[in-house]
N, C-alpha and C positions, 0 to 999 in steps of 0.2 A: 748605259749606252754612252760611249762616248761623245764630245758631243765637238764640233769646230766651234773657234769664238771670230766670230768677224767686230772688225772695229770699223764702225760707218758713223765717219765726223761730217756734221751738218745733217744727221738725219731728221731732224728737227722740221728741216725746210719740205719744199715742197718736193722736188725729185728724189729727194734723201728720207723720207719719210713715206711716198710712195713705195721706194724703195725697199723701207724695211718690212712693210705688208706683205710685198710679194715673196721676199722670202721666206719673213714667215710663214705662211699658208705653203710655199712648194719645198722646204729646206726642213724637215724635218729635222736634221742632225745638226744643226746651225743654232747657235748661240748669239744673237746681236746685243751689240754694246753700243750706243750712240752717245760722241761726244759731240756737244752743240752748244755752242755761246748763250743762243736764245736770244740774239737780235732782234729789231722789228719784223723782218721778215720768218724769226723762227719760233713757233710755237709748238708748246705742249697739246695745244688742241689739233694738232697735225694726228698725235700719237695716240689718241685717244681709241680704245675698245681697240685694241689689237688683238688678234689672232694670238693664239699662244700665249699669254703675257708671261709664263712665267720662265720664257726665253730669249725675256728681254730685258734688256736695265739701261736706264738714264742715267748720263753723267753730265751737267752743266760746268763748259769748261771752255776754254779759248783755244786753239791749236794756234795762236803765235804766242802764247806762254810757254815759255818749255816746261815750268813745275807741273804744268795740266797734265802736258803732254807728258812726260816722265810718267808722273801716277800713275795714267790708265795704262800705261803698256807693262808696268811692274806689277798693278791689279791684278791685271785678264788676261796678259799675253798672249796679243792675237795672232791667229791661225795667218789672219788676212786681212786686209786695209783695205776700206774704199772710201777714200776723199772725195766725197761733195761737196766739203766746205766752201762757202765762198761768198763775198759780195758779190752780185750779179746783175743790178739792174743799170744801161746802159745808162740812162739820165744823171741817177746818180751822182756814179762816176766820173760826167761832167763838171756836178758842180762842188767835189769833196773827193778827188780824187785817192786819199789820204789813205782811207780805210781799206780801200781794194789794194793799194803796196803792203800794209802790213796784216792783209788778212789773206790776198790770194799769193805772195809770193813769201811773204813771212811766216805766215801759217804752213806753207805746202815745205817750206826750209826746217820748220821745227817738227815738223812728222816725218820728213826722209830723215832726218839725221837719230831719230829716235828708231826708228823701222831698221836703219842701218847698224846700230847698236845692236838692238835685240836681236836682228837675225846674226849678229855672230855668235850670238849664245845659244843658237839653237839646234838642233842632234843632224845629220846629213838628212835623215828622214824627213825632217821636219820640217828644212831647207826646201827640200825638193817639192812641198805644196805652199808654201810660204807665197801669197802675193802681194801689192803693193798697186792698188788698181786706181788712177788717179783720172778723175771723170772731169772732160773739159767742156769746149764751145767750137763750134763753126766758126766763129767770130775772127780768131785768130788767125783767120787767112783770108781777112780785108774783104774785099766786094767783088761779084763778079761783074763779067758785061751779059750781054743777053746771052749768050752762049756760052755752054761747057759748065764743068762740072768741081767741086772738090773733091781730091781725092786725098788719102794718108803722104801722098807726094808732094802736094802743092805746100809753095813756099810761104812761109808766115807772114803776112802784111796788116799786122791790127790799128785799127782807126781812130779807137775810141780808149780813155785810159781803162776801163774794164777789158776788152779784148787783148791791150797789152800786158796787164798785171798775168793774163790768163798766161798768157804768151811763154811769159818769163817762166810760167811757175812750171808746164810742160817740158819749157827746157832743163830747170832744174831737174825734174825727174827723168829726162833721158840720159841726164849725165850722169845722174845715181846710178845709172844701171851702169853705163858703158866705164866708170871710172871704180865704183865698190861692187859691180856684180851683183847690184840689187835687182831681185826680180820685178821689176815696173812692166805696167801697161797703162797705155794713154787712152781713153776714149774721148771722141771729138761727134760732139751730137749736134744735129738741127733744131730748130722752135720745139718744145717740148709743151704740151695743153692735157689737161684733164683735170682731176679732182684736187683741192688744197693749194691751189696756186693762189698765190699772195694778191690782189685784187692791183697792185700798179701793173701787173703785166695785161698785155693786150687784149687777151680772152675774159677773164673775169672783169678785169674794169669794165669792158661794153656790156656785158650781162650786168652788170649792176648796173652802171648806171641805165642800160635801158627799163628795167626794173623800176628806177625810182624818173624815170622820164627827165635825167639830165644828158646835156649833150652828149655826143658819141663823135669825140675828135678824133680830125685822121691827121694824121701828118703828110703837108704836100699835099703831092698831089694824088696819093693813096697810092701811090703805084709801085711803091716797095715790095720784092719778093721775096719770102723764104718757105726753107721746105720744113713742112709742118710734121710730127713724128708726137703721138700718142706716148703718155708716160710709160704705160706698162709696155709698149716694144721696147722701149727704148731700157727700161728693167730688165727686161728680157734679156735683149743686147749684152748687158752689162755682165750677168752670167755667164752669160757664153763667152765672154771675153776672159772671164774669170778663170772661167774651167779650161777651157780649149785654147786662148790665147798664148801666143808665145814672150816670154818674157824680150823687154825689151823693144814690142812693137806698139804701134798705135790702130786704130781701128774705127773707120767711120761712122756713124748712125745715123741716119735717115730715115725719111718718112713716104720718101721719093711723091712727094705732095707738095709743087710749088704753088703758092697763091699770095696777089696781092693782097696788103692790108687793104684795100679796100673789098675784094670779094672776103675776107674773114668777114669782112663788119657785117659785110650782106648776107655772108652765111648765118650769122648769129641773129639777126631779127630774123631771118625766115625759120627759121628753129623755133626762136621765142614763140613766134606766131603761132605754130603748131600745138607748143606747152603752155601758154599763159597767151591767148591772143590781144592784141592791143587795144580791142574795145573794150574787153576786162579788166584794163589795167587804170584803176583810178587816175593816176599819177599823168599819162598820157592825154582822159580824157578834159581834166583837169586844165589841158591845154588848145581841147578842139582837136590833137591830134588821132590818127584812125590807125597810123603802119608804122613800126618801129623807123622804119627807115627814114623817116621824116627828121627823126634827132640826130643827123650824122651830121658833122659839122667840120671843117677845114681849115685846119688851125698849121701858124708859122714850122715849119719841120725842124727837126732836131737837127743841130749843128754835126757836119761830118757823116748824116745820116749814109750807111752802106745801101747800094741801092738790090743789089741782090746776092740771096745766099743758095747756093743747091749741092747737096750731097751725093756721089756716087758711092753707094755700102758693098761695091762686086767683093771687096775682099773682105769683107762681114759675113757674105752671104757665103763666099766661098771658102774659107777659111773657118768659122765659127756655126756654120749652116743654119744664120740667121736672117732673117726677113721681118717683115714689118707685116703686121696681121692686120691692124685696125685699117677699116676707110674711114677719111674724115669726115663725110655729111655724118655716118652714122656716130661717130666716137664723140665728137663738139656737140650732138644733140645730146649723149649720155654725158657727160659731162655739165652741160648748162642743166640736165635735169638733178644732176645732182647738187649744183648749185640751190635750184630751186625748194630742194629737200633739207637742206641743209640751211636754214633760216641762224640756228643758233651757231654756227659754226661763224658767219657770215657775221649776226650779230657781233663776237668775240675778239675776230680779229679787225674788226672795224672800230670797236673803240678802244685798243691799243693805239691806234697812231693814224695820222692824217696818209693815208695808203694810196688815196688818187687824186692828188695835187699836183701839178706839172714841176718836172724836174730838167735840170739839163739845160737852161736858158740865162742869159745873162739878167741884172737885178732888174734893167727895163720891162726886158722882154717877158720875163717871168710875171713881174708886175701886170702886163698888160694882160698875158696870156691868162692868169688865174682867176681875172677879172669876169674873161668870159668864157673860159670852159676848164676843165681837165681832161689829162692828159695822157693817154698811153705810154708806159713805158717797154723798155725791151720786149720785141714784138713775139 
């Protein structure tokens, strides 16, 4: 059986590694090859017990190298690209902007121009299912006000040097297309939550630490909004954008789920409560305390924080005839259960590196703020 090779750099991480489950379990004829640095944020315990293995293979490798990059596409000669790769957490990039220029705009330069290579060596047939699927952020189109929507039209206004590293790297690949006739697709997705997410982001940080009964900081005044979207839609999405998209466009994802971080934080103890209630939880009573919601705590807000994100997907849905299946109470509850299940997973990538320590703050500020709590990052 023949089989297609997709190339999924950053599958390591957490949406890229999602990623490669779902298609192996629905892609029978699909071949994955993930290259991935294996940063703090990317681990092999993402990869672990996958579906099919023997349609899958690891390559640890840099995508702003070009010798990496070179290899894998002389290897495996993929059918098809989907760049995940990336720095991604908003704080971060505050305080080290460094690695997101040469990870998200240098990395995304040394795989178009590699993808632009190879697809001239390849037969008219071959061309014709050849894609080059480059998966981005909301981000990149700044803050809204209380009204209205983004859509694949709205202008790019990014806030943060992560949103603009994203920025730049988007345009890069619109320009591949429209100047070498590279078949590119953009996607641009909302908050993205479920299983393997790296614990500085907003969902697993509050499940742990509510877990271990340390604060549960919000930033502000908690009233930040964005639209939340389940990995597997958002997988889903990616597909369809694959197969049915038209080279050359971009395509929104959403979860059409806007909440402030403050109702996440209140969604996630009233879940806990349900799976681990908080009179069971040593660590809480340890404190006199009885309700998760007791540990939330209201710490200095990220500088430049965006005050709201919302996705309109009409041309996702009408174009790629995709939609978002998951609701959040039920998906954030299968999720934190899976958290809960997953003790060794949790153990592993905890003691790789210090994952929920506040980022993003000047040396004062940081000082003060580490002093008495941590920190969410990109929500």
């Amino acid at each position: 059986m023949t089989k297609e090779t997709w190339l999924v750099t950053g599958g390591a991480g957490f949406i890229g590694s999602n990623f490669v489950r779902w298609a192996l379990e629905r892609r029978p004829k699909v071949r994955i090859v993930v290259l991935d640095k294996l940063t703090y944020a990317g681990s092999l315990e993402n990869l672990r017990d996958l579906p099919s293995p023997e349609r899958f293979e690891f390559i640890r490798g840099d995508i702003a190298r070009i010798e990496d990059v070179r290899q894998v596409f002389e290897a495996h000669r993929p059918d098809r690209i989907l760049n995940f790769a990336a720095e991604s957490h908003v704080d971060r990039s505050i305080d080290g902007p460094r690695a997101f220029i040469d990870t998200n705009i240098g990395g995304t330069f040394e795989l178009l121009e590699a993808a632009r290579c190879h697809f001239a060596t390849l037969s008219e047939t071959d061309k014709a299912k050849f894609r080059f699927l480059h998966v981005s952020t909301d981000e990149v189109y700044g803050s809204l006000g209380a009204e209205g929507y983004f859509t694949e039209e709205t202008a790019y206004a990014p806030n943060s040097p992560y949103s603009a590293s994203k920025a730049s790297a988007d345009l890069l690949v619109r320009a591949y297309h429209h100047t070498y006739q590279l078949p590119t697709i953009t996607t641009n997705c909302s908050n993205n939550y479920g299983p393997l997410q790296f614990p500085e982001k907003l969902i697993p940080l509050m499940v742990l630490n509510a877990l271990e009964g340390k604060p549960l900081p919000i930033y502000g005044d908690g009233g930040n909004i964005r639209d939340w979207i389940y990995v597997e839609d958002h997988c889903a999405g990616i597909v369809a954008a694959l197969d049915g998209g038209r080279p050359g466009e971009q395509y929104a994802f959403g979860g059409g789920c806007e909440l402030s971080n403050l109702d996440v934080v209140d969604g996630i103890c009233d879940a806990l409560e349900d799976l681990r209630p908080a009179t069971d939880n040593d660590a809480l009573k340890r404190q006199g305390l009885v309700d998760y919601r007791e540990l939330k705590s209201f710490v200095d807000d990220r500088p430049g924080h965006d005050r709201r994100y919302a996705i309109d997907a009409s041309k996702a849905k009408q174009e790629l005839d995709w939609a978002p299946q998951f609701e959040f109470k039920t998906a954030v509850a299968e999720t934190i259960a899976w958290y809960l299940d997953h003790e060794d997973w949790r153990a592993a990538i905890q003691a790789r590196s210090d994952s929920r320590s506040r980022q993003g703050l000047t040396t004062a500020e940081a000082a003060a703020s580490n002093r008495s709590a941590q920190s969410p990052g990109k929500e």
